[in-house]
PDB file with one MODEL, atoms N, CA, C and O in Angstrom:
MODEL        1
ATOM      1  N   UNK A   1       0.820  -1.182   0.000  1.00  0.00           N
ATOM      2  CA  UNK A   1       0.000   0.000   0.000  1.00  0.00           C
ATOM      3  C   UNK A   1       0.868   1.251   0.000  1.00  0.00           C
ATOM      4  O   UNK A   1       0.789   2.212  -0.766  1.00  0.00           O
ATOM      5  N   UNK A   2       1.823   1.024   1.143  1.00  0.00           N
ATOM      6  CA  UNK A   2       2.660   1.864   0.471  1.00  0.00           C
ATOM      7  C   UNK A   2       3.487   3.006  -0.181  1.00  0.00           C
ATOM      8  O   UNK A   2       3.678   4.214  -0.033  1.00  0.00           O
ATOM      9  N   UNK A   3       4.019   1.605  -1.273  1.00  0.00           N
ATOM     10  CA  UNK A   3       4.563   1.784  -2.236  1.00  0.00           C
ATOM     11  C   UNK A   3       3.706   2.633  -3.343  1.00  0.00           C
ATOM     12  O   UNK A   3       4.057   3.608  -4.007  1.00  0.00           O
ATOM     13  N   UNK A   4       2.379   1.883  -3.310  1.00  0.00           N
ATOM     14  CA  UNK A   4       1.503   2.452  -4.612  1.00  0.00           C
ATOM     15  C   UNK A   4       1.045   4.140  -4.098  1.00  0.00           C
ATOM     16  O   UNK A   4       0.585   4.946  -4.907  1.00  0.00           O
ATOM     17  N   UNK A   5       1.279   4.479  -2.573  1.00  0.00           N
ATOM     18  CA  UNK A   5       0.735   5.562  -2.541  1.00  0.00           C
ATOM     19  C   UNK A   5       1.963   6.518  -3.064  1.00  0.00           C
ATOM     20  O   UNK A   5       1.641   7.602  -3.549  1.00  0.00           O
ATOM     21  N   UNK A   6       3.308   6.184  -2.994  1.00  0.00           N
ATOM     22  CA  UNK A   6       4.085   6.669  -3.413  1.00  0.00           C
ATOM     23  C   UNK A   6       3.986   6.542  -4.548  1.00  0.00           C
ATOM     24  O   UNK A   6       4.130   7.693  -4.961  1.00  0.00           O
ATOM     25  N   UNK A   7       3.851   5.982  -5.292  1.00  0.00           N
ATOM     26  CA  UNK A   7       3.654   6.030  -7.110  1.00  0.00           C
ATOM     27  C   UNK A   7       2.859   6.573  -7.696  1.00  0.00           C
ATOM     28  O   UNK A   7       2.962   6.880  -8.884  1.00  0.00           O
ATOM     29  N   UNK A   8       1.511   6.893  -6.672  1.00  0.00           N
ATOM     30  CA  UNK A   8       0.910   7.650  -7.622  1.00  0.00           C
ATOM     31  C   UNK A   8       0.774   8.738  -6.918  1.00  0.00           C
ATOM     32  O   UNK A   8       0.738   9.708  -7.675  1.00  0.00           O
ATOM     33  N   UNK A   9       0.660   9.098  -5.549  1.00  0.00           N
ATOM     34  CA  UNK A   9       0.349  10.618  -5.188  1.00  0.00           C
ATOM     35  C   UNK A   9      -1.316  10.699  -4.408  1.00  0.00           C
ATOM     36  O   UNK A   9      -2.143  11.592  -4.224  1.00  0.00           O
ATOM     37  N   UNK A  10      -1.243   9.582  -4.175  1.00  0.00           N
ATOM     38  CA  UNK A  10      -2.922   9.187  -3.545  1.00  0.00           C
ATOM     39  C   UNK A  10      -3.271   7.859  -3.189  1.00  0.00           C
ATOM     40  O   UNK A  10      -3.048   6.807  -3.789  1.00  0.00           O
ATOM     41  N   UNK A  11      -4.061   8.156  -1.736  1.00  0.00           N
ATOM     42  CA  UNK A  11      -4.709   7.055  -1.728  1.00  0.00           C
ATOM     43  C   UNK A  11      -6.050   6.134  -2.116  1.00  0.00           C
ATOM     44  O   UNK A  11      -6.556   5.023  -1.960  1.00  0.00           O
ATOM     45  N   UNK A  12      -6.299   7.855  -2.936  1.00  0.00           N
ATOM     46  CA  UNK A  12      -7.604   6.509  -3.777  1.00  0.00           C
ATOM     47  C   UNK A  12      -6.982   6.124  -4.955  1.00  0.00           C
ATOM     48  O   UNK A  12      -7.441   5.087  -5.432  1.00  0.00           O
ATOM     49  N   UNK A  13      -5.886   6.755  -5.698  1.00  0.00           N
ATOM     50  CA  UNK A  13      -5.309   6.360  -6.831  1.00  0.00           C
ATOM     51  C   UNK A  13      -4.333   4.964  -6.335  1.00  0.00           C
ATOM     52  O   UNK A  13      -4.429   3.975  -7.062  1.00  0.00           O
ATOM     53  N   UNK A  14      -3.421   4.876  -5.139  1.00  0.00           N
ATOM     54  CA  UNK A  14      -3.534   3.357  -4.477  1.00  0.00           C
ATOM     55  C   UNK A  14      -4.252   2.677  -4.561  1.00  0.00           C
ATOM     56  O   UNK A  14      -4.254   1.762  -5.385  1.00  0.00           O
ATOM     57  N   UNK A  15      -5.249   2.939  -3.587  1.00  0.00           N
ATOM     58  CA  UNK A  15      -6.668   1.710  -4.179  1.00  0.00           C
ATOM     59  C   UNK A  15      -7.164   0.936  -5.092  1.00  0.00           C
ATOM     60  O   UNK A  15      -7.307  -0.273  -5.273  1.00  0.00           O
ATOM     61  N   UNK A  16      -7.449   2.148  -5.758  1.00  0.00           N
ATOM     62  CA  UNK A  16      -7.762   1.676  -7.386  1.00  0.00           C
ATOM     63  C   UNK A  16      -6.229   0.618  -7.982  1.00  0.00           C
ATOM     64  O   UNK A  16      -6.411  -0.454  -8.559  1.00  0.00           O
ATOM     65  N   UNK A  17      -5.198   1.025  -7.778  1.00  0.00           N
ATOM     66  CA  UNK A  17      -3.988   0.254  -8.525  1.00  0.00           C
ATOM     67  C   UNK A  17      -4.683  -1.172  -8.092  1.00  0.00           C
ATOM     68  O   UNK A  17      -5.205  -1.980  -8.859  1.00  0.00           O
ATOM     69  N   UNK A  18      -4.522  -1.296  -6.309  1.00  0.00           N
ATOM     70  CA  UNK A  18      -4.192  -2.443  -6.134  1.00  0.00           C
ATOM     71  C   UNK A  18      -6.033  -3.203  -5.436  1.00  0.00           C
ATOM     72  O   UNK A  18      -6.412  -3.789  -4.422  1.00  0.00           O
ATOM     73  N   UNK A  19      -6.549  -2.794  -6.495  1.00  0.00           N
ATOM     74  CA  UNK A  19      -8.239  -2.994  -6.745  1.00  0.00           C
ATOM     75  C   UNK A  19      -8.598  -3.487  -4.958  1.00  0.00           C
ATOM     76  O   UNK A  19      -8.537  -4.648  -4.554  1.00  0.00           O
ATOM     77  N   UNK A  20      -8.975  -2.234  -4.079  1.00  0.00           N
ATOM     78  CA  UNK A  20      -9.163  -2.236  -2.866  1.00  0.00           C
ATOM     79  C   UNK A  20      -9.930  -1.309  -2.921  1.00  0.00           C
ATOM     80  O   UNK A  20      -9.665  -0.405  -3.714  1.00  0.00           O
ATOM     81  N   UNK A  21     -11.256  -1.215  -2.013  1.00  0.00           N
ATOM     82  CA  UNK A  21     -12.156  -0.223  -1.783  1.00  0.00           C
ATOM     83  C   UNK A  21     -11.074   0.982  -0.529  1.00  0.00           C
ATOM     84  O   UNK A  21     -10.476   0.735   0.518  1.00  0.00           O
ATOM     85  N   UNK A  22     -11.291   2.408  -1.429  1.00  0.00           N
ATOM     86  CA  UNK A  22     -10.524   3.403  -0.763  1.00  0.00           C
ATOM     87  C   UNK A  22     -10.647   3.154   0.897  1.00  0.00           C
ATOM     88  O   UNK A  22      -9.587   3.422   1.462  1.00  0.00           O
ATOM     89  N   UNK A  23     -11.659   2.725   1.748  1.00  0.00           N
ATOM     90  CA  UNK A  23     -12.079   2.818   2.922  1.00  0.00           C
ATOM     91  C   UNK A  23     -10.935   2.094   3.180  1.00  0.00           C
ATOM     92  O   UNK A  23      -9.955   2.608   3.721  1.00  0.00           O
ATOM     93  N   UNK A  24     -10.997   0.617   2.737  1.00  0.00           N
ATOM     94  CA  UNK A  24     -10.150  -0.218   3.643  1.00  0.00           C
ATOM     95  C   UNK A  24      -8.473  -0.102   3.041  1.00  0.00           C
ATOM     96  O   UNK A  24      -7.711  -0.916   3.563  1.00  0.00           O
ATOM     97  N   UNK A  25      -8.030   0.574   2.289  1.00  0.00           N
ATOM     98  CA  UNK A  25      -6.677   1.300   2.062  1.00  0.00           C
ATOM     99  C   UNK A  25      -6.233   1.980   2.948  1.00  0.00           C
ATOM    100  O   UNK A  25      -5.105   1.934   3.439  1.00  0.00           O
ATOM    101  N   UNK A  26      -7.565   3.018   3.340  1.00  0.00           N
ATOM    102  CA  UNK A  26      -7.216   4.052   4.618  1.00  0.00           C
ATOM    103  C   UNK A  26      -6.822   3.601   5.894  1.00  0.00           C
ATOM    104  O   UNK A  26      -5.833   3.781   6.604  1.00  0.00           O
ATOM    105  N   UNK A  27      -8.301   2.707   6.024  1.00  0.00           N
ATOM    106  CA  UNK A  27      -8.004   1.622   7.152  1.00  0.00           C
ATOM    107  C   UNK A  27      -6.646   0.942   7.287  1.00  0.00           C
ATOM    108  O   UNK A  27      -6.103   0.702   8.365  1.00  0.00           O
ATOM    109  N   UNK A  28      -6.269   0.725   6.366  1.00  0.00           N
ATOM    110  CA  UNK A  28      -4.682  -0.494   6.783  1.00  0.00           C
ATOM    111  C   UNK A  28      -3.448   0.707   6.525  1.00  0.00           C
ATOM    112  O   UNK A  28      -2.405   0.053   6.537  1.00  0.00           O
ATOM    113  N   UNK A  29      -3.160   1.914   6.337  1.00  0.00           N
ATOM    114  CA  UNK A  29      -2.588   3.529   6.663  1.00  0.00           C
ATOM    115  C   UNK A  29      -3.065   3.399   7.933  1.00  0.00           C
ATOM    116  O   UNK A  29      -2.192   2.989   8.699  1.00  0.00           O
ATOM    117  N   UNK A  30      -4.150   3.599   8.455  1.00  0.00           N
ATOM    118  CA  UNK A  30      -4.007   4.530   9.833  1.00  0.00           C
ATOM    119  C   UNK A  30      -3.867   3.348  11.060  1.00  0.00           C
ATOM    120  O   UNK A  30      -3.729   3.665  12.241  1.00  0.00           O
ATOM    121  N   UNK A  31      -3.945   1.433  10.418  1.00  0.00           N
ATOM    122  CA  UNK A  31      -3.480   0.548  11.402  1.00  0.00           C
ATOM    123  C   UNK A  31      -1.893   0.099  11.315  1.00  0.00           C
ATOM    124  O   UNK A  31      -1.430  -0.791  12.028  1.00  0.00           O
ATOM    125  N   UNK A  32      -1.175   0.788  10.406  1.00  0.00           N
ATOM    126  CA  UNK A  32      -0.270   0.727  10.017  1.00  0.00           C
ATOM    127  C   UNK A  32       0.659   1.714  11.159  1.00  0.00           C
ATOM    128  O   UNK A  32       1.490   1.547  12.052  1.00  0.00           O
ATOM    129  N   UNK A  33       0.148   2.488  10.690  1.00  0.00           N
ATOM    130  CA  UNK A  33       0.426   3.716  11.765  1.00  0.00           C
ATOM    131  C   UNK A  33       0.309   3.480  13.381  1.00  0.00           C
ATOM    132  O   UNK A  33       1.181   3.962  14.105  1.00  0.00           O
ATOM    133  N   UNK A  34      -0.454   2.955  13.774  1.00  0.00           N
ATOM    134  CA  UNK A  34      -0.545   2.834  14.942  1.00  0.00           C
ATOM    135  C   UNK A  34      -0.349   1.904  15.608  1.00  0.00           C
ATOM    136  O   UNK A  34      -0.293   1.703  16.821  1.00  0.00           O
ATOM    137  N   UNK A  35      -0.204   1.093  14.394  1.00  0.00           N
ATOM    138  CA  UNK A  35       0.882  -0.361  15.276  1.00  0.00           C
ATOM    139  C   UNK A  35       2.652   0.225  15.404  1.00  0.00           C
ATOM    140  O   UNK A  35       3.576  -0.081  16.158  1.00  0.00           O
ATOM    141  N   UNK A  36       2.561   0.871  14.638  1.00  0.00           N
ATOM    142  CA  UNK A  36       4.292   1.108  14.348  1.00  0.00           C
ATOM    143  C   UNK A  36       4.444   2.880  15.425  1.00  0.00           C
ATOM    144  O   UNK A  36       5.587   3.137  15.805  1.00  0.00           O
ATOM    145  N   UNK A  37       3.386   3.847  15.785  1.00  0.00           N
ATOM    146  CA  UNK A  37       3.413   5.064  16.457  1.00  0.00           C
ATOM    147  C   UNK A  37       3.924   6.013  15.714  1.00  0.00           C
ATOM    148  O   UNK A  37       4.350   7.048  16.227  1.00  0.00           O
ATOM    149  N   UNK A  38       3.955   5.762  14.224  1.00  0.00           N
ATOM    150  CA  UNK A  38       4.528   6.903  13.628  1.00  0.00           C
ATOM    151  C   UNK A  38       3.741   7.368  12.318  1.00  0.00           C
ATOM    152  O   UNK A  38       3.059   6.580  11.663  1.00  0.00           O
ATOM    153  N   UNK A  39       3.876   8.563  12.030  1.00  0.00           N
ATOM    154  CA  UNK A  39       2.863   8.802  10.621  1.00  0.00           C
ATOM    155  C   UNK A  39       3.915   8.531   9.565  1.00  0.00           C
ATOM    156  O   UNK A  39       5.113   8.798   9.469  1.00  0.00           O
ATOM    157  N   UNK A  40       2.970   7.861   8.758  1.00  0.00           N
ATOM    158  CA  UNK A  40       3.453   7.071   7.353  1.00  0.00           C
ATOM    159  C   UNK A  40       3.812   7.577   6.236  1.00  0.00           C
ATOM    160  O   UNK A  40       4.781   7.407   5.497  1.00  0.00           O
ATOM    161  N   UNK A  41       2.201   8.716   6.195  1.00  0.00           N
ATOM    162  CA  UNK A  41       1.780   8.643   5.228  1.00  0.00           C
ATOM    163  C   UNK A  41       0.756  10.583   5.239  1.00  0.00           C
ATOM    164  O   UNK A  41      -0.359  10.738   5.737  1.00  0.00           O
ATOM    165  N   UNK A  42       1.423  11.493   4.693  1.00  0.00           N
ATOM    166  CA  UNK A  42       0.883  12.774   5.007  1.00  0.00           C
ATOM    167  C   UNK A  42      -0.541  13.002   3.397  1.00  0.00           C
ATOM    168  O   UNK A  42      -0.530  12.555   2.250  1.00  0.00           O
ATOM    169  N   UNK A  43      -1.520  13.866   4.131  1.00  0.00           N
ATOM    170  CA  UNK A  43      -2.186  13.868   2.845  1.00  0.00           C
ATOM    171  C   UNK A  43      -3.011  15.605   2.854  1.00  0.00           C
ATOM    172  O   UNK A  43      -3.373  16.117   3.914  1.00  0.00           O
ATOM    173  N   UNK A  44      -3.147  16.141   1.803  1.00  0.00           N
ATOM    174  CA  UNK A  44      -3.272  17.152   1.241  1.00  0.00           C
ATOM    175  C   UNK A  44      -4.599  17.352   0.672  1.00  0.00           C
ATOM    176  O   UNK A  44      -5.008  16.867  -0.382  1.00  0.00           O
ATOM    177  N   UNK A  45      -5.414  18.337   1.708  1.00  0.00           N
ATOM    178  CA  UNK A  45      -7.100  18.153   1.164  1.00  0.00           C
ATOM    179  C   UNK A  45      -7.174  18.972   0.075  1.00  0.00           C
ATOM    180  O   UNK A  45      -6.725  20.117   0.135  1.00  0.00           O
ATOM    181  N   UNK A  46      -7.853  18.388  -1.243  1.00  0.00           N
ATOM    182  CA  UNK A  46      -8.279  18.789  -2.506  1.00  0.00           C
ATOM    183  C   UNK A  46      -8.407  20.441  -2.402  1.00  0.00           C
ATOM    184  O   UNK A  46      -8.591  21.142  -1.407  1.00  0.00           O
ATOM    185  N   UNK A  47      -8.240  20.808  -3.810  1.00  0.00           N
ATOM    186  CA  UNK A  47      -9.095  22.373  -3.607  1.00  0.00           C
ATOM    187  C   UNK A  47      -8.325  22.824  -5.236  1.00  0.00           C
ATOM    188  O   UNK A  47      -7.860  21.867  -5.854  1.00  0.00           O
ATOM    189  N   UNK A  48      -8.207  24.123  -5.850  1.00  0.00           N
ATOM    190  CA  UNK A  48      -7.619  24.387  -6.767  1.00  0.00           C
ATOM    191  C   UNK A  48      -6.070  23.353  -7.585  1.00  0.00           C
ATOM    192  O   UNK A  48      -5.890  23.169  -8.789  1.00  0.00           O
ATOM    193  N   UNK A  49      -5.244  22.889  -6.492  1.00  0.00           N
ATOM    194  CA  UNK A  49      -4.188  22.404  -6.871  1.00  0.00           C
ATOM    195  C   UNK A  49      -4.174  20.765  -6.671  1.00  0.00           C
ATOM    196  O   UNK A  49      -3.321  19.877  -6.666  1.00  0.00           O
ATOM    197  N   UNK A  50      -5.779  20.884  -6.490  1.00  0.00           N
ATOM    198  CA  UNK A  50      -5.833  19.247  -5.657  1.00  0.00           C
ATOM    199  C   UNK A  50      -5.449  18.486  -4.748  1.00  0.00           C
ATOM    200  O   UNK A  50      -4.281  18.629  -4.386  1.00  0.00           O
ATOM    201  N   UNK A  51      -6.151  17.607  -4.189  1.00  0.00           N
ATOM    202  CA  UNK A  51      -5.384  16.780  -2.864  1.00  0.00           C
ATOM    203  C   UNK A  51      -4.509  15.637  -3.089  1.00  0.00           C
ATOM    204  O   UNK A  51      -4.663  15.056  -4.163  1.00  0.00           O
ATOM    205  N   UNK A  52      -3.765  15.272  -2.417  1.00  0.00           N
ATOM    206  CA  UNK A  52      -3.192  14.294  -2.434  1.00  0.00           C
ATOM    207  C   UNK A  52      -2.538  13.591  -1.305  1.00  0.00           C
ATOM    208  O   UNK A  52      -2.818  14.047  -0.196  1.00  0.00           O
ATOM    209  N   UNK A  53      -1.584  12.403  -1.350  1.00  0.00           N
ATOM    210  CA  UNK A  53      -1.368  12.152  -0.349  1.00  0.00           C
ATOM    211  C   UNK A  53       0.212  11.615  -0.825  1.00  0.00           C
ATOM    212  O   UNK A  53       0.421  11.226  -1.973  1.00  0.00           O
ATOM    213  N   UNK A  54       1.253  11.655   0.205  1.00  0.00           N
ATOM    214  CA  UNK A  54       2.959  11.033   0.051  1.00  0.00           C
ATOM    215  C   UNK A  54       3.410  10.596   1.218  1.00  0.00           C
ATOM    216  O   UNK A  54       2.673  10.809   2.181  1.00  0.00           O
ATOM    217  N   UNK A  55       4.462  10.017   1.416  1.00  0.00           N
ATOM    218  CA  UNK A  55       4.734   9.013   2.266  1.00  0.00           C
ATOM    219  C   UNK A  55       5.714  10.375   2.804  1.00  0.00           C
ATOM    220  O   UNK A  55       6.229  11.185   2.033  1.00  0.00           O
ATOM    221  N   UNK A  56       5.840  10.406   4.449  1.00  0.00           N
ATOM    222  CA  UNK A  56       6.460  10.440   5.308  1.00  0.00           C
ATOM    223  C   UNK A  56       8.498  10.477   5.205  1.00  0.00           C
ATOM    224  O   UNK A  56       9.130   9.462   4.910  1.00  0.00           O
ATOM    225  N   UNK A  57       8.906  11.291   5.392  1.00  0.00           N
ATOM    226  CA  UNK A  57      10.180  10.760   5.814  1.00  0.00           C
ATOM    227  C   UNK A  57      10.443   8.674   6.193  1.00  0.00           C
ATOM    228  O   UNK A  57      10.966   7.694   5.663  1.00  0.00           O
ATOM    229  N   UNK A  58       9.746   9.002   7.298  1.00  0.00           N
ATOM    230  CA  UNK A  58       9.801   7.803   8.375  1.00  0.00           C
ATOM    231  C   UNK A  58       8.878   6.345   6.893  1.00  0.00           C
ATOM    232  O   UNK A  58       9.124   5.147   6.754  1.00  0.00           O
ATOM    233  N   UNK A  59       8.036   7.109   6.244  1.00  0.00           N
ATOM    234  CA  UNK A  59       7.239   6.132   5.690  1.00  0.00           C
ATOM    235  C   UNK A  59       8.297   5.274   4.448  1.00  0.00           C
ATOM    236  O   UNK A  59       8.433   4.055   4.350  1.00  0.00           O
ATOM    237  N   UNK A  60       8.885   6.240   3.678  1.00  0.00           N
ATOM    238  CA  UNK A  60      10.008   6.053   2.797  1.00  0.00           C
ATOM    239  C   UNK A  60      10.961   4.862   3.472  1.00  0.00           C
ATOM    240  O   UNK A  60      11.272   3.769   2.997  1.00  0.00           O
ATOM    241  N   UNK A  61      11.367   5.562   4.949  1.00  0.00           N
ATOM    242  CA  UNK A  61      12.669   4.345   5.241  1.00  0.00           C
ATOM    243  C   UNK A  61      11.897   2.910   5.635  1.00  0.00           C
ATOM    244  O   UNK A  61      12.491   1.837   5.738  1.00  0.00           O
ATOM    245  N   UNK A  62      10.441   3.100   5.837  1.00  0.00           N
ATOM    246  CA  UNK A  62       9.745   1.552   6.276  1.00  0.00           C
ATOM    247  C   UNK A  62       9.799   1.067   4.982  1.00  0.00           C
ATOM    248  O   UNK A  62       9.967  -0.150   4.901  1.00  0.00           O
ATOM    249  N   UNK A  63       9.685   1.806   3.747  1.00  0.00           N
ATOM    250  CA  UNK A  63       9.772   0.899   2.397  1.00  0.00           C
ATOM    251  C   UNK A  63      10.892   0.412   2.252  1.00  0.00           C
ATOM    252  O   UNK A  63      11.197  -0.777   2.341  1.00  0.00           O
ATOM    253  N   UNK A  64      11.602   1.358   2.008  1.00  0.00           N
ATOM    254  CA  UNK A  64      13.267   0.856   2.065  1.00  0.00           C
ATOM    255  C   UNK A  64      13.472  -0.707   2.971  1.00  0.00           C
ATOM    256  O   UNK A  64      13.912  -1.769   2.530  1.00  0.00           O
ATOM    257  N   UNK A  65      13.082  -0.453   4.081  1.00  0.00           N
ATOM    258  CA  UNK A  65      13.492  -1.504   4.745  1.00  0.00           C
ATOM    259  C   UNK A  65      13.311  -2.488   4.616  1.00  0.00           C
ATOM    260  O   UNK A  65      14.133  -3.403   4.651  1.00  0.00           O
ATOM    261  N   UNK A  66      11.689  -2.568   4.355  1.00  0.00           N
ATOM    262  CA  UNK A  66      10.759  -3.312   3.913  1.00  0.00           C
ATOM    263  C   UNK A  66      11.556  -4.605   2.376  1.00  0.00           C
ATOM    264  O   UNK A  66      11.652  -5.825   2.244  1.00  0.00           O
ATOM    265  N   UNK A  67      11.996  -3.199   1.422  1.00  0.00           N
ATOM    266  CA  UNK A  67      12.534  -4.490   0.532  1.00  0.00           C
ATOM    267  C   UNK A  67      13.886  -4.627   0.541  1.00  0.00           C
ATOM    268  O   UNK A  67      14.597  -5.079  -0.357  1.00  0.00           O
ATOM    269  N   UNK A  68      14.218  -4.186   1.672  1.00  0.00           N
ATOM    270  CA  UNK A  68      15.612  -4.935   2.375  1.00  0.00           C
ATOM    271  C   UNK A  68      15.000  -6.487   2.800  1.00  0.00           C
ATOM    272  O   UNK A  68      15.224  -7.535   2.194  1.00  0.00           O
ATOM    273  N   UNK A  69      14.371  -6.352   3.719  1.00  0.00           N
ATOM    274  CA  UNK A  69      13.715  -7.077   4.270  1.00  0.00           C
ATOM    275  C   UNK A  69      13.410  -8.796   3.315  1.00  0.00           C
ATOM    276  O   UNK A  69      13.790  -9.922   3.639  1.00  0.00           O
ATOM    277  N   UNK A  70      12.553  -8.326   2.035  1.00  0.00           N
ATOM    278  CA  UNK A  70      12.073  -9.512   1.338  1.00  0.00           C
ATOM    279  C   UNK A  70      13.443  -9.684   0.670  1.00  0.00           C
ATOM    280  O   UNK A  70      13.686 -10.890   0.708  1.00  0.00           O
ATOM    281  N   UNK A  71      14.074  -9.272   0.299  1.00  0.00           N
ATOM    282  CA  UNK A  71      15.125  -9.093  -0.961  1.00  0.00           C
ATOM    283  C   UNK A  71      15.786 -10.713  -0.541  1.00  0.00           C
ATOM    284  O   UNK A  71      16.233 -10.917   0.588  1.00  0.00           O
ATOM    285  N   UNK A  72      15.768 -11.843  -1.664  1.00  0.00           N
ATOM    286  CA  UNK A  72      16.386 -13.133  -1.229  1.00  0.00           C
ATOM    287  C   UNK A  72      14.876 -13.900  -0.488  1.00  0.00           C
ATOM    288  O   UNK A  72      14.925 -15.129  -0.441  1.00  0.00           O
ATOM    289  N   UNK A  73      13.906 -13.399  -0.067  1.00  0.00           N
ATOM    290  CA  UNK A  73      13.541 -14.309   1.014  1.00  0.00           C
ATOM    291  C   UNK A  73      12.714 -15.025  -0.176  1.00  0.00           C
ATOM    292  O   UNK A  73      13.264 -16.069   0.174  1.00  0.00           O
ATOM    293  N   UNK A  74      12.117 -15.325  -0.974  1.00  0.00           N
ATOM    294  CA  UNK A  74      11.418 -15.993  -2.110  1.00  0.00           C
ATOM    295  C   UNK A  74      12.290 -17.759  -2.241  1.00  0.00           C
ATOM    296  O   UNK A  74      12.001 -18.955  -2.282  1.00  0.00           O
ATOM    297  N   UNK A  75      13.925 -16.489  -2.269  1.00  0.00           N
ATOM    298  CA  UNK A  75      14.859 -18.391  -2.535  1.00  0.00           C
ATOM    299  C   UNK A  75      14.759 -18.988  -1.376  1.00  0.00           C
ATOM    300  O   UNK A  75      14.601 -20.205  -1.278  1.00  0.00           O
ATOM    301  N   UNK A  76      14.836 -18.253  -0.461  1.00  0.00           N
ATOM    302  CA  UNK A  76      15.043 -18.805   0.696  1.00  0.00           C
ATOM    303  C   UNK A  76      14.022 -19.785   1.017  1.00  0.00           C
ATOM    304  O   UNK A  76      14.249 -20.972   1.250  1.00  0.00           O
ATOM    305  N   UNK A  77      12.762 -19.161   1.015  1.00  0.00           N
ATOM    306  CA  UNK A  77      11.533 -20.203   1.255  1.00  0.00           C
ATOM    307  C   UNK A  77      11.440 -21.595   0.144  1.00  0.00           C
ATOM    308  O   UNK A  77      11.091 -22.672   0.627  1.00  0.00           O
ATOM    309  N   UNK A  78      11.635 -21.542  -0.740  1.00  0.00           N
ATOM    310  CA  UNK A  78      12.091 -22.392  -1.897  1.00  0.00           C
ATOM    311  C   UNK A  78      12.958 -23.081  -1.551  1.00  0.00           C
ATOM    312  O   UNK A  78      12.799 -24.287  -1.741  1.00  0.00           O
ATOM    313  N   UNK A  79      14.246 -22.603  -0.895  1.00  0.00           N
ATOM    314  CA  UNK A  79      15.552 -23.442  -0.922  1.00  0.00           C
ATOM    315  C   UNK A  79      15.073 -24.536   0.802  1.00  0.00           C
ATOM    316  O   UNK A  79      15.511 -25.664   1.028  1.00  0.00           O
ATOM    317  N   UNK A  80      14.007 -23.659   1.829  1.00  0.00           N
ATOM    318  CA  UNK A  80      14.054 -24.354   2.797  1.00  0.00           C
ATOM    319  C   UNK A  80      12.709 -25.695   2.672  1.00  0.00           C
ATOM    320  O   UNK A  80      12.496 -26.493   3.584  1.00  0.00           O
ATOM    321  N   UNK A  81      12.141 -25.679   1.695  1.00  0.00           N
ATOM    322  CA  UNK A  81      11.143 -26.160   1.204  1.00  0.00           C
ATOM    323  C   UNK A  81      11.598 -27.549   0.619  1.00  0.00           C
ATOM    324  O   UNK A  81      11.317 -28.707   0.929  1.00  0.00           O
ATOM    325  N   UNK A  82      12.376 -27.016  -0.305  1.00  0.00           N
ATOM    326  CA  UNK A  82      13.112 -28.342  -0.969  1.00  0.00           C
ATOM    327  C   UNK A  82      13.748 -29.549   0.212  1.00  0.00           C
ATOM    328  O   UNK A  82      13.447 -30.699   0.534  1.00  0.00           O
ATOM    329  N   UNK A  83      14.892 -28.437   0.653  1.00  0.00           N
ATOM    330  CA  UNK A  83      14.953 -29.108   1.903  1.00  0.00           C
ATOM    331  C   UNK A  83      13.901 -30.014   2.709  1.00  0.00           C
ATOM    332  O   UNK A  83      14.064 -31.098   3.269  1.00  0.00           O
ATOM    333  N   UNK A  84      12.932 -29.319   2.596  1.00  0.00           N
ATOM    334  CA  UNK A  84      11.841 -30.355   3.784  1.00  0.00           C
ATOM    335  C   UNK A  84      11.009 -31.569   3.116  1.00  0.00           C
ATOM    336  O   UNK A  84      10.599 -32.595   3.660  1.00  0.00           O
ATOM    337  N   UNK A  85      10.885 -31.160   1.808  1.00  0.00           N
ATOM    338  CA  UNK A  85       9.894 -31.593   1.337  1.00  0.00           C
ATOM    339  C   UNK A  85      10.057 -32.993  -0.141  1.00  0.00           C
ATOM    340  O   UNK A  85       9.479 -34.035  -0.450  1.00  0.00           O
ATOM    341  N   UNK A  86      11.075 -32.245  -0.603  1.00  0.00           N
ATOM    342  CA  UNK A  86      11.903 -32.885  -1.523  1.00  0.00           C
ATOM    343  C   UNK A  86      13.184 -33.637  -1.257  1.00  0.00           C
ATOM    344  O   UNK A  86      13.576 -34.447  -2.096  1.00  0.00           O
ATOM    345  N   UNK A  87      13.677 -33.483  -0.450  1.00  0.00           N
ATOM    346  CA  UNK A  87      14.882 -34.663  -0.114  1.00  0.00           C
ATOM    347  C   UNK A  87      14.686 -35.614   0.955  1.00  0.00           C
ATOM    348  O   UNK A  87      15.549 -36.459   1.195  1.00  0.00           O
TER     349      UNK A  87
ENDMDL
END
């Protein structure tokens, strides 16, 4: 979620990417937030220049981390799988 709010500049334009009703996008932003105590995710009410919404200082380094985080873990589950399952 995100990621896509960073890509596009919104969280209903998130939504829509990742075919989720805007409510429960918001919903998993503001439980996101409050499991972790920090804002994610800043947003900008509509008007002449339009609203929008962008990720946080703090929200950026949870992505970052985030695909620190997965980066390898795909083989890994694969490689520990084989292991269990196949030999």
């Amino acid at each position: 979620m995100l990621e896509a709010v960073a890509e596009t500049g919104s969280i209903s334009a998130a939504a829509n990417k990742l075919e989720v009703p805007y409510r429960r996008a918001w919903e998993k932003i503001q439980e996101m937030e409050a499991a972790l105590g920090v804002k994610l995710v800043e947003t900008a009410v509509g008007g002449t220049h339009g609203g929008g919404a962008s990720l946080t200082p703090t929200g950026r380094a949870f992505v970052e981390k985030f695909r620190q985080f997965i980066e390898g873990l795909e083989e890994e589950v694969q490689a520990r799988f084989a292991g269990t399952f196949e030999g």
